[in-house]
C-alpha positions as CSV (number, residue, x, y, z in Angstrom):
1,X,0.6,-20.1,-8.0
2,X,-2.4,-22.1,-8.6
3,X,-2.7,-25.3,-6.2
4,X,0.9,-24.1,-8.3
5,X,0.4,-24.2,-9.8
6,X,-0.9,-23.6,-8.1
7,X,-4.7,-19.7,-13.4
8,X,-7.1,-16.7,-15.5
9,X,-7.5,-14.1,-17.5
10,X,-9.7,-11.2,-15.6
11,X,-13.6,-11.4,-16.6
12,X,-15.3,-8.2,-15.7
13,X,-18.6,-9.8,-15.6
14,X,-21.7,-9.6,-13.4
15,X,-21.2,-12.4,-11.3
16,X,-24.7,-14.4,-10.2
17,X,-24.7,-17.8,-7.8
18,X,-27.5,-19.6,-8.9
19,X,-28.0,-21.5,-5.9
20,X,-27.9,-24.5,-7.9
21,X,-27.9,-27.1,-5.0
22,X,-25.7,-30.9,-5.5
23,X,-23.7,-30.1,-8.7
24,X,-21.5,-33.3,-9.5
25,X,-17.8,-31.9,-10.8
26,X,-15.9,-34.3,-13.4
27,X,-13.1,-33.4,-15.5
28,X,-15.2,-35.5,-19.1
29,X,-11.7,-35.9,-21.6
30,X,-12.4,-37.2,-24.8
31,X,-9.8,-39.3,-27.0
32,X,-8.2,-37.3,-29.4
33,X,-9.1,-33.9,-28.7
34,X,-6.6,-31.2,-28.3
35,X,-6.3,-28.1,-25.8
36,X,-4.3,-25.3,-25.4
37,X,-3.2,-23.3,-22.6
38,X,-1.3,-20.2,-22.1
39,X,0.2,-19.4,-18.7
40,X,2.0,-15.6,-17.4
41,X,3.5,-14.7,-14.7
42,X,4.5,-11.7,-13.2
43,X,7.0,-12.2,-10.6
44,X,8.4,-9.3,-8.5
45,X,11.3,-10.3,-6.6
46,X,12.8,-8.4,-3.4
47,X,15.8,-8.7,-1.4
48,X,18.5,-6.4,0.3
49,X,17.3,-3.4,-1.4
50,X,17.0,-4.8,-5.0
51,X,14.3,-5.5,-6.4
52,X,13.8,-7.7,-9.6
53,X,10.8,-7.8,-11.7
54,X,9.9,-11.1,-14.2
55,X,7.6,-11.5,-17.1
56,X,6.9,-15.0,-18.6
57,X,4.6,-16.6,-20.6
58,X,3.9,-20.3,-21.5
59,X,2.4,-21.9,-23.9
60,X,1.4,-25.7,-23.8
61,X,-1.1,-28.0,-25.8
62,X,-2.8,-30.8,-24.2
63,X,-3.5,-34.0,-26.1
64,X,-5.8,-36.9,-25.1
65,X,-4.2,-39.9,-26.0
66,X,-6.2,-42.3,-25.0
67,X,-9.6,-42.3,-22.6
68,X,-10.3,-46.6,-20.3
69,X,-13.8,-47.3,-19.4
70,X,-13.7,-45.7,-16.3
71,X,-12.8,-42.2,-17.9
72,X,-9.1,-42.0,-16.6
73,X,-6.9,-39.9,-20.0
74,X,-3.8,-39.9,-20.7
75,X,-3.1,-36.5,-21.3
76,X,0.0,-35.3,-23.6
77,X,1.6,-32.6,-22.4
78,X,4.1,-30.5,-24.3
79,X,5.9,-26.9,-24.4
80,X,5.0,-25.0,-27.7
81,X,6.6,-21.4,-26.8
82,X,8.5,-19.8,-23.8
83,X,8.4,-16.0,-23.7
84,X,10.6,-14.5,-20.7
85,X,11.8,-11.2,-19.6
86,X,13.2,-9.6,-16.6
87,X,13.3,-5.8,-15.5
88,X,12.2,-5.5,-19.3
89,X,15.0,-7.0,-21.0
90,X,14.3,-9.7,-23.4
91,X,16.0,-13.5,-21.9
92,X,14.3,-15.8,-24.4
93,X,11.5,-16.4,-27.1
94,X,11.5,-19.7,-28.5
95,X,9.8,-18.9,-31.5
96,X,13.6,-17.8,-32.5
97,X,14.1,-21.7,-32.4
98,X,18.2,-21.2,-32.1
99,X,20.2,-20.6,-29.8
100,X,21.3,-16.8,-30.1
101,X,24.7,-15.4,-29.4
102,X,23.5,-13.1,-26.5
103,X,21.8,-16.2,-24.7
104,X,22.4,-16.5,-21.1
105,X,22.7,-19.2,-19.7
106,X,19.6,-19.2,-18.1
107,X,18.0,-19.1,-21.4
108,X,20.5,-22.4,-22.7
109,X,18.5,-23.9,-19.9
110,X,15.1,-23.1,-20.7
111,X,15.1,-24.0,-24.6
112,X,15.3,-27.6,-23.2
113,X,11.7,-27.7,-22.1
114,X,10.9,-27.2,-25.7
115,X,11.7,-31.1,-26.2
116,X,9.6,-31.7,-23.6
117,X,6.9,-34.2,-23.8
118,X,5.1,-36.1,-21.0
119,X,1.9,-38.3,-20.6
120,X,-0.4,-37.3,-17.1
121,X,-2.8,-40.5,-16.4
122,X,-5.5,-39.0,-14.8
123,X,-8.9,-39.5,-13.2
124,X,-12.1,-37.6,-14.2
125,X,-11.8,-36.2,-10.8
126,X,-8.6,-34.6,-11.5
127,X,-6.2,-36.8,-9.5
128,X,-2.6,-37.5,-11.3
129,X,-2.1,-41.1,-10.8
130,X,1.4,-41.0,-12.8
131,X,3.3,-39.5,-15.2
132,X,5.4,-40.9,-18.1
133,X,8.7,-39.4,-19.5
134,X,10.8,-40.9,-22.2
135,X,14.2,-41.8,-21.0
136,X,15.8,-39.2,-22.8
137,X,13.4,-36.5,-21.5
138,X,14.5,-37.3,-17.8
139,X,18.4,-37.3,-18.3
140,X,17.5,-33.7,-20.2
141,X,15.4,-32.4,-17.7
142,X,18.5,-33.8,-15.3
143,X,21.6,-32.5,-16.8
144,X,20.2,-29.3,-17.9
145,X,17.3,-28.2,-15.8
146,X,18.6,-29.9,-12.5
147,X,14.8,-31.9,-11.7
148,X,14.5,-35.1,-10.9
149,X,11.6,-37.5,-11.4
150,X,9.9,-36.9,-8.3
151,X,9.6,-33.0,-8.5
152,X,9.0,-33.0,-12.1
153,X,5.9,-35.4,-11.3
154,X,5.0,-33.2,-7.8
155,X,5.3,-30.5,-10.2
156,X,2.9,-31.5,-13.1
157,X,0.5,-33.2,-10.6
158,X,-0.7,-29.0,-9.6
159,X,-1.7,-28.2,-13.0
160,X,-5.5,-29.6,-12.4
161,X,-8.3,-28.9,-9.8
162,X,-9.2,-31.7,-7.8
163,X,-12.3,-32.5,-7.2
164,X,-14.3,-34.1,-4.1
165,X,-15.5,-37.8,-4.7
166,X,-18.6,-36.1,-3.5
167,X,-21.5,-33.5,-5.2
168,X,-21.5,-29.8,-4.1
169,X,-23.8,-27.2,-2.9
170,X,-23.0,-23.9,-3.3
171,X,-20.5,-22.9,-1.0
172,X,-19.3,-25.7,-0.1
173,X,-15.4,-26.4,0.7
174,X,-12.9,-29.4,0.4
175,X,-9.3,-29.1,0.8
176,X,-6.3,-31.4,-0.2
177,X,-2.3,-30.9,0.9
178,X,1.0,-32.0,-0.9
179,X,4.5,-31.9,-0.7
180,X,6.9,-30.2,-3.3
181,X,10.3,-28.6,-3.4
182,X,11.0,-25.2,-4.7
183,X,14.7,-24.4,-5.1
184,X,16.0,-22.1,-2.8
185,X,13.2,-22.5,-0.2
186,X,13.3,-26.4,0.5
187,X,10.6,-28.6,1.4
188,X,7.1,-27.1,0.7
189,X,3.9,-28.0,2.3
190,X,0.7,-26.5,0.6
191,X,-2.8,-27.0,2.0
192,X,-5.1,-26.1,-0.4
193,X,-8.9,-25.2,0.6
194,X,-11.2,-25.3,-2.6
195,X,-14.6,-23.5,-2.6
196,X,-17.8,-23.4,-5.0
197,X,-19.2,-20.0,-5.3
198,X,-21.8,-20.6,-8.3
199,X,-22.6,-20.3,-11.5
200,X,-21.4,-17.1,-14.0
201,X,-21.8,-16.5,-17.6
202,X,-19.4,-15.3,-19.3
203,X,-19.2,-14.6,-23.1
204,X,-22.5,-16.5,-23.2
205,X,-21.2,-19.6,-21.5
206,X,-22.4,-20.4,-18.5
207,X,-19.3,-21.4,-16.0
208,X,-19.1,-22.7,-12.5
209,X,-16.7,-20.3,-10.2
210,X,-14.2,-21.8,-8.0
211,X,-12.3,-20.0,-4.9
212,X,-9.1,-21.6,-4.0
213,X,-7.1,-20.3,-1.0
214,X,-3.5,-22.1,-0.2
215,X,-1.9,-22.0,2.9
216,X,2.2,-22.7,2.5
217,X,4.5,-23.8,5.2
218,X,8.3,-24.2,4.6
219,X,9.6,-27.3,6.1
220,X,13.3,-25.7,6.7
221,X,14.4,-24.6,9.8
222,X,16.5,-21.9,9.0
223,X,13.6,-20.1,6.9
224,X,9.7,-19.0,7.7
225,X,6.9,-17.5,6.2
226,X,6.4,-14.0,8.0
227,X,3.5,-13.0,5.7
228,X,1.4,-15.0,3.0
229,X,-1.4,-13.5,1.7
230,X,-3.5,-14.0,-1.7
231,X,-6.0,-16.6,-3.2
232,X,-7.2,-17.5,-6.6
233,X,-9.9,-18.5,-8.8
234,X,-10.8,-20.5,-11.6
235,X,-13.8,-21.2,-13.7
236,X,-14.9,-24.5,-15.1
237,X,-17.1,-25.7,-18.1
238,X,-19.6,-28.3,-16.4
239,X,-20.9,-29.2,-19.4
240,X,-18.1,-30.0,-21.4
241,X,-15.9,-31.1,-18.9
242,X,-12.9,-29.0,-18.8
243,X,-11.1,-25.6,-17.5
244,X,-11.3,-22.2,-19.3
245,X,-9.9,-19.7,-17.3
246,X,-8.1,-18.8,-13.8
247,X,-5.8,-15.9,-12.1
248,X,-4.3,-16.1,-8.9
249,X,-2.5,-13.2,-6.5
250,X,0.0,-14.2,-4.2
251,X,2.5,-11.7,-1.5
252,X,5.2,-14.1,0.7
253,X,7.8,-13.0,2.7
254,X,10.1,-15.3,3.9
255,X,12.8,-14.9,6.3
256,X,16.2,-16.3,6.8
257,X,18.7,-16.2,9.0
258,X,22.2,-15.8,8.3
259,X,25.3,-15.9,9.9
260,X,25.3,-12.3,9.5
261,X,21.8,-11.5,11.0
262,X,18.5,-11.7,9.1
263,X,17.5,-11.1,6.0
264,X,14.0,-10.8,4.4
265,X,13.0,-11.9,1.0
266,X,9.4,-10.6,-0.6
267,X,7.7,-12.0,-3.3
268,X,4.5,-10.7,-5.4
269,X,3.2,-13.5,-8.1
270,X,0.2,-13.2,-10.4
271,X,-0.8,-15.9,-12.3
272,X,-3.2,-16.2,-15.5
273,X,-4.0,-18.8,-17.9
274,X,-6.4,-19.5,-20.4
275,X,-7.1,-22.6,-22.3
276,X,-8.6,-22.9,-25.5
277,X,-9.7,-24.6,-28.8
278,X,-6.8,-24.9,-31.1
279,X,-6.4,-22.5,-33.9
């Protein structure tokens, strides 16, 4: 979960901090260009004795509509494929565009965010200052996904790192906390602590490394956080302005009580994307 959302694939490079001292950060979008993104998760799920394991994979395109003087985008945002699976059984591929005979209605569900398309306004320092649906995109995401305006906005406002109004030394940490519900769970509050670790190179790029360690508490009285372990990292393209790559590990166990006693419910996630050029 990177911030969601709180991203990466793994880079088995030789890591070197350059000890590069007051590096300003700035997300630098430029009208009309296009990026692509591809998220997977691996979810393991377990609770009284079963365990369920969950493979999906996103894939989204970034547009940049339009860039004001003060560098502030709006960004496009929009499904291209959803890949899902769970204890290895197939749920859904989009790129089958109809609806199949076997779908479940999980998979009814999901083929709506395939007609999903948004506009983030947001700030070179990564903020999401709002986020535009069509009408018709709400009452979907409504009547068929159950989200409102409000989480679908909390939502989409994790997909960025924000960055400190400030420049940064190596090492140096800033941290930033929102609110967002996550059915079944409630109320979330996640703290997130952000740290520069340097510079790397990887594939001949040079990159700047990012730590990012959240901290979750459930606002719900009848369930807690026994264990919450995990961080993640990122790496982003100074120069041009943008994200390449992230992966993030997370272990929770939460407990609820029941009328019956007290039951506890484990999750592992791990989280990669990638963005790139399109093709």
């Amino acid at each position: 979960m990177f911030r969601t959302w709180p991203l990466v694939v793994l880079a088995w490079f030789c890591f070197a901090a350059q000890g590069i001292s007051q590096q300003e950060f700035r997300w630098k979008f430029r009208e009309g260009e296009t990026r692509d993104m591809e998220m997977t998760q691996e979810i393991v799920h377990e609770m009284n004795e079963k365990r369920t394991e969950t493979s999906q994979t996103m894939w989204l395109r970034w547009h940049i509509k339009k860039v004001d003087e003060n560098g502030t985008a709006n960004v496009e945002q929009s499904v291209r494929r959803l890949k899902m699976s769970v204890d290895n059984k197939p749920v859904i591929d989009t790129d089958n565009p109809e609806p199949q005979e076997d779908d479940s209605p999980i998979a009814a569900r999901l083929r709506a965010l395939m007609r999903v398309r948004f506009t983030a306004e947001t700030t070179p320092r990564g903020e999401i200052i709002g986020v535009q649906f069509e009408p018709e995109v709400l009452d979907r995401l409504r009547d068929q996904l159950g989200l409102d305006e409000k989480t679908v906005q909390q939502t989409f406002a994790q997909e960025t790192i924000l960055f400190p109004i400030r420049p940064l030394d190596v090492g140096a940490t800033w941290s930033s906390t929102t609110q967002s519900p996550i059915e079944g769970l409630g109320q979330i509050s996640t703290t997130t602590t952000y740290q520069y670790v340097g510079d790397e190179k990887i594939e001949g790029v040079t990159l700047s490394k990012f730590k990012i360690t959240p901290a979750f508490q459930i606002n719900e009285s009848s369930r807690a956080l026994a264990k919450q372990e995990g961080d993640s990292t990122l790496w982003f393209d100074r120069e041009r302005g943008l994200m390449v790559r992230g992966i993030s590990n997370q272990v929770f166990e939460i407990k609820k009580k029941e009328q019956t006693g007290e039951s506890v419910q484990k999750n592992s996630v791990k989280t990669t994307i990638q963005f790139s050029d399109p093709k």
